[in-house]
VEXSESE-737593 format. One line per field, with one value per residue (C-alpha): residue number from 1; x, y, z; residue in three letters. Coordinates in steps of 0.02 Angstrom, whole numbers. Layout:
REM VEXSESE-737593
resi NUM	...
X X	...
Y Y	...
Z Z	...
resn ALA	...
REM end
This chain:
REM VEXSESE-737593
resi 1	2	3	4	5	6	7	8	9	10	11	12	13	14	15	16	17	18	19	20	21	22	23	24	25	26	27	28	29	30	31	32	33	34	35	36	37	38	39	40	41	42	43	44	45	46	47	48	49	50	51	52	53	54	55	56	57	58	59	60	61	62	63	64	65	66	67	68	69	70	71	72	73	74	75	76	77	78	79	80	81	82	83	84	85	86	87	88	89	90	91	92	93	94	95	96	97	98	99	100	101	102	103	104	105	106	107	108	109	110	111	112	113	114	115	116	117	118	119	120	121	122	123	124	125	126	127	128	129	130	131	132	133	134	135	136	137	138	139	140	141	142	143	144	145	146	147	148	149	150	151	152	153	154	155	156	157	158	159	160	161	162	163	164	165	166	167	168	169	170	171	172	173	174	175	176	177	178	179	180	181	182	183	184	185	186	187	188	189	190	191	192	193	194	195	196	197	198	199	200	201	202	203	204	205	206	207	208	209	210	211	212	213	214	215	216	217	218	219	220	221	222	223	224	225	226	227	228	229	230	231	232	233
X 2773	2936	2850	2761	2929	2991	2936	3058	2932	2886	2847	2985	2979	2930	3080	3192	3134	3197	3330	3384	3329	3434	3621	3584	3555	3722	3807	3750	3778	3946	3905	3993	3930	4060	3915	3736	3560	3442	3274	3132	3228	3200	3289	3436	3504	3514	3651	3745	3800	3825	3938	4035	4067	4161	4008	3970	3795	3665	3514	3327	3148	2982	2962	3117	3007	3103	2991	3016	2905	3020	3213	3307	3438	3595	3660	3785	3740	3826	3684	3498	3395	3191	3106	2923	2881	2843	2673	2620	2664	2549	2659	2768	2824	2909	2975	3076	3124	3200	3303	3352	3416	3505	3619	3778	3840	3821	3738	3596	3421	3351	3164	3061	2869	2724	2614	2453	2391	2418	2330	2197	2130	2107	2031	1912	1857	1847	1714	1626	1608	1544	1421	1351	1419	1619	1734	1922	2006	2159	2280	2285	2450	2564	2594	2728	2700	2658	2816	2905	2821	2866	3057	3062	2958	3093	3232	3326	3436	3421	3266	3224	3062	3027	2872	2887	2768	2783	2667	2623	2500	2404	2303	2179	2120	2179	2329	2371	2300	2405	2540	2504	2518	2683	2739	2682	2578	2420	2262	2362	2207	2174	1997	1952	1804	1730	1768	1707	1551	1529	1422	1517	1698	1595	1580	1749	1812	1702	1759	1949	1933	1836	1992	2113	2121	2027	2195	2271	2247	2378	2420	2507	2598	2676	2837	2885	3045	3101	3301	3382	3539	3587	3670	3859	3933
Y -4138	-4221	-4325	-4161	-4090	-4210	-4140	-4023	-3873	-3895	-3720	-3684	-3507	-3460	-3573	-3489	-3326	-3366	-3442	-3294	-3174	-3284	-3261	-3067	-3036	-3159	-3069	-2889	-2934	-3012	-3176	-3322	-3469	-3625	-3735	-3718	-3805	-3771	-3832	-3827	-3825	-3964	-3901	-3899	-3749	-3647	-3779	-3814	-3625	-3627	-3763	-3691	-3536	-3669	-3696	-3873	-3888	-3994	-3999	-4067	-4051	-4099	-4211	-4322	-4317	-4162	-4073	-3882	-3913	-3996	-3981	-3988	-4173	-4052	-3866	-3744	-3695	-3515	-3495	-3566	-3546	-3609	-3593	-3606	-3704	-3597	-3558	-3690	-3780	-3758	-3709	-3541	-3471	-3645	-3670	-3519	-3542	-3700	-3615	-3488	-3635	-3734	-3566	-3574	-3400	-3249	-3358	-3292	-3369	-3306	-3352	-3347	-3393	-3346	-3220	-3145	-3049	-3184	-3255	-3128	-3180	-3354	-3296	-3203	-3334	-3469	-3337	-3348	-3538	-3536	-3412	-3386	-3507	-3486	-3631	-3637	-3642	-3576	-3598	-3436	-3314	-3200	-3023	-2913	-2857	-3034	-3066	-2956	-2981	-3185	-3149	-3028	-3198	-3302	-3204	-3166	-3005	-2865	-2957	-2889	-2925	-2867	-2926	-2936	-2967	-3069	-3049	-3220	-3218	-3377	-3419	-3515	-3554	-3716	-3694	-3586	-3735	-3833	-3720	-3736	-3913	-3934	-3806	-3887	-3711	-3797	-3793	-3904	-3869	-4021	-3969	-3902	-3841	-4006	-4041	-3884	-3968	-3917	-3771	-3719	-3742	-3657	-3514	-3509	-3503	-3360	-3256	-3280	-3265	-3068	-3023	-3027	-2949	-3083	-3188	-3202	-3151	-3082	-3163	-3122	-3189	-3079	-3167	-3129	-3154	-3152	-3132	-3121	-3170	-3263	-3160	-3195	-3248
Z -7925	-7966	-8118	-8175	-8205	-8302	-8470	-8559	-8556	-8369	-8295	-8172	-8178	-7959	-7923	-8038	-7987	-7807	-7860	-7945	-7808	-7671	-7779	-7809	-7614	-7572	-7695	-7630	-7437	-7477	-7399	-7453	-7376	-7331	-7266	-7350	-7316	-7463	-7437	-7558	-7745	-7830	-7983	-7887	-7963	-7816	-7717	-7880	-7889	-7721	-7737	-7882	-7757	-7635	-7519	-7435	-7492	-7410	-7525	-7461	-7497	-7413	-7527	-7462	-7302	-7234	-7080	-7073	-6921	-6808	-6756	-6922	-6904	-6948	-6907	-6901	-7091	-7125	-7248	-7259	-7418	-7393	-7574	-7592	-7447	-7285	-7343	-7322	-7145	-7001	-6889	-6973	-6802	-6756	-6918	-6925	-6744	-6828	-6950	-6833	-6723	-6866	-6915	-6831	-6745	-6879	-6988	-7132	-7161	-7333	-7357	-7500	-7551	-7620	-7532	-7477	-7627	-7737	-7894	-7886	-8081	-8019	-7848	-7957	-8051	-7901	-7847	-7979	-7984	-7836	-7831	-7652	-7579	-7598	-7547	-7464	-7631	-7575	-7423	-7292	-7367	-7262	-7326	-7259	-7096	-7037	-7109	-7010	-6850	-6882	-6881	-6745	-6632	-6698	-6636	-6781	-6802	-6924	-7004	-7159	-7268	-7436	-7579	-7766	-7897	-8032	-8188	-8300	-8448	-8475	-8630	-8499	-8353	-8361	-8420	-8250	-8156	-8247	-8179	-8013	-7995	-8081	-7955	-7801	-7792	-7779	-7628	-7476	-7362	-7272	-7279	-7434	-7569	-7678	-7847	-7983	-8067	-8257	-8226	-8099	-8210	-8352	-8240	-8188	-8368	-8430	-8266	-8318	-8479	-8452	-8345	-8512	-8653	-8776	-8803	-8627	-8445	-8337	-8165	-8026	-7906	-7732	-7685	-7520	-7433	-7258	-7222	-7042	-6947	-6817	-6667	-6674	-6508
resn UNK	UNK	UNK	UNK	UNK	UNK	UNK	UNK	UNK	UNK	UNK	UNK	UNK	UNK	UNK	UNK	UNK	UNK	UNK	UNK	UNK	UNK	UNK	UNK	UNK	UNK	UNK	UNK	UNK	UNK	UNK	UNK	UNK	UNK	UNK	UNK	UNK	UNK	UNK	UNK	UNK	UNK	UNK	UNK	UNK	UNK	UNK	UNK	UNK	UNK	UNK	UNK	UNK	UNK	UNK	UNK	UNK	UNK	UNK	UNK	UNK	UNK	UNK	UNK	UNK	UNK	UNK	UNK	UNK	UNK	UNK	UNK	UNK	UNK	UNK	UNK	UNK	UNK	UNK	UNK	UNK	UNK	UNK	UNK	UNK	UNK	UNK	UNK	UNK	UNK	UNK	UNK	UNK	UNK	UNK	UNK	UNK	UNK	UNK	UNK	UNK	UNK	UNK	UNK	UNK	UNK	UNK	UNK	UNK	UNK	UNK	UNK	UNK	UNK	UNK	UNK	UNK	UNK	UNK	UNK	UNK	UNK	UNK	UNK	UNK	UNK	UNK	UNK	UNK	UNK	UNK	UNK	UNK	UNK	UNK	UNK	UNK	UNK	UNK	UNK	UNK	UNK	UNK	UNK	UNK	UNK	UNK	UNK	UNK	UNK	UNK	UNK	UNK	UNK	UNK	UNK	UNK	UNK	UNK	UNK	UNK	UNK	UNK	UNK	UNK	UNK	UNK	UNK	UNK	UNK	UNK	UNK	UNK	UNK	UNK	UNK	UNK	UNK	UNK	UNK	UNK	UNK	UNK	UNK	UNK	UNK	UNK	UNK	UNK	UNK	UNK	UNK	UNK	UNK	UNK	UNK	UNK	UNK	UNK	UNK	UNK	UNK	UNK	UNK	UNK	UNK	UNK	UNK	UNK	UNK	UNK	UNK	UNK	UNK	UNK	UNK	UNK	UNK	UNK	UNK	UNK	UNK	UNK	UNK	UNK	UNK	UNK	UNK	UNK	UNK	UNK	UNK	UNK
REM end
């Protein structure tokens, strides 16, 4: 994902999104973080305002081999931001039991990725490439009572969970593909459909392209995000 990003015009436009989202709810709750994990933003945007707010910022992403999935090597973080990344780990529950744990005493967890309800132009048009017999072409999503049921397991306080939409227009199909992959938003089943054959990529073109309005089709993509405390001592 890192080399896909390279090029000036690289999409970047979920991340930022969160990004954004993350400072506006710090800035409404009055939370100024001294010592900060950010996982998940590989623009680093995110932990270079927090550091010109005075934050210690520790900055990772599963890509540096970093395992939401298992006890985190640090804590006692005042804040925690995870961008785009929950969705996809097998084990959500355990991961946020993680982040819980890694928050010192009154510390804040803000969570953000995309959701169930998700790409429904390109969930059209996988259906239609495949005909009757539809593949896994896209990893399971949460939507927002999940969401809420998953902090209340974890144990975190005053748990809040809200979704957003955000509304893209592509030109093509494969130009939101395109997308995708520079975004790391791409299929991560293990276990997924085979390879589109050219009928069946034909088909999938046509689809999208009867969902716009003859020069581009409007996606959409649910962004949800999970926020809790820790209980102070």
């Amino acid at each position: 994902m890192r080399m896909l990003q390279t090029a000036p015009d690289a999409p970047r436009y979920i991340l930022d999104d969160m990004v954004e989202d993350v400072l506006e709810r710090l800035s409404f709750l009055r939370h100024r973080p001294e010592r900060a994990l950010v996982i998940g933003d590989w623009t680093g945007s995110l932990a270079q305002a927090l550091g010109a707010q005075g934050a210690k910022v520790t900055a990772t992403t599963p890509e540096d081999g970093f395992d939401e999935e298992t006890p985190f090597p640090w804590g006692n973080f005042d804040f925690i931001a995870s961008l785009g990344t929950l969705d996809s780990v097998n084990d959500l529950p355990g991961a946020l039991i993680h982040l819980r744990e890694a928050l010192a005493p009154g510390g804040l967890m803000i969570a953000s990725f995309t959701a169930a309800g998700s790409l429904p132009a390109l969930r059209a048009a996988m259906l239609a490439a495949d005909a009757e017999r539809p593949s896994p072409r896209l990893h399971p999503q949460v939507d927002v009572r999940a969401g809420g049921q998953l902090l209340q397991r974890a144990g975190f306080t005053d748990p809040v969970v809200d979704c957003r939409s955000l509304s893209v227009r592509f030109p093509t199909l494969d130009r939101l593909v395109q997308d995708l992959r520079a975004q790391g938003l791409s299929n991560t089943l293990q276990r997924h459909g085979p390879p589109l054959g050219r009928a069946a990529l034909g088909r999938a073109r046509a689809a999208f392209d009867l969902q716009g309005d003859g020069e581009r089709v409007t996606e959409r993509f649910e962004i949800l995000t999970l926020s809790g405390w820790r209980r102070g001592v």
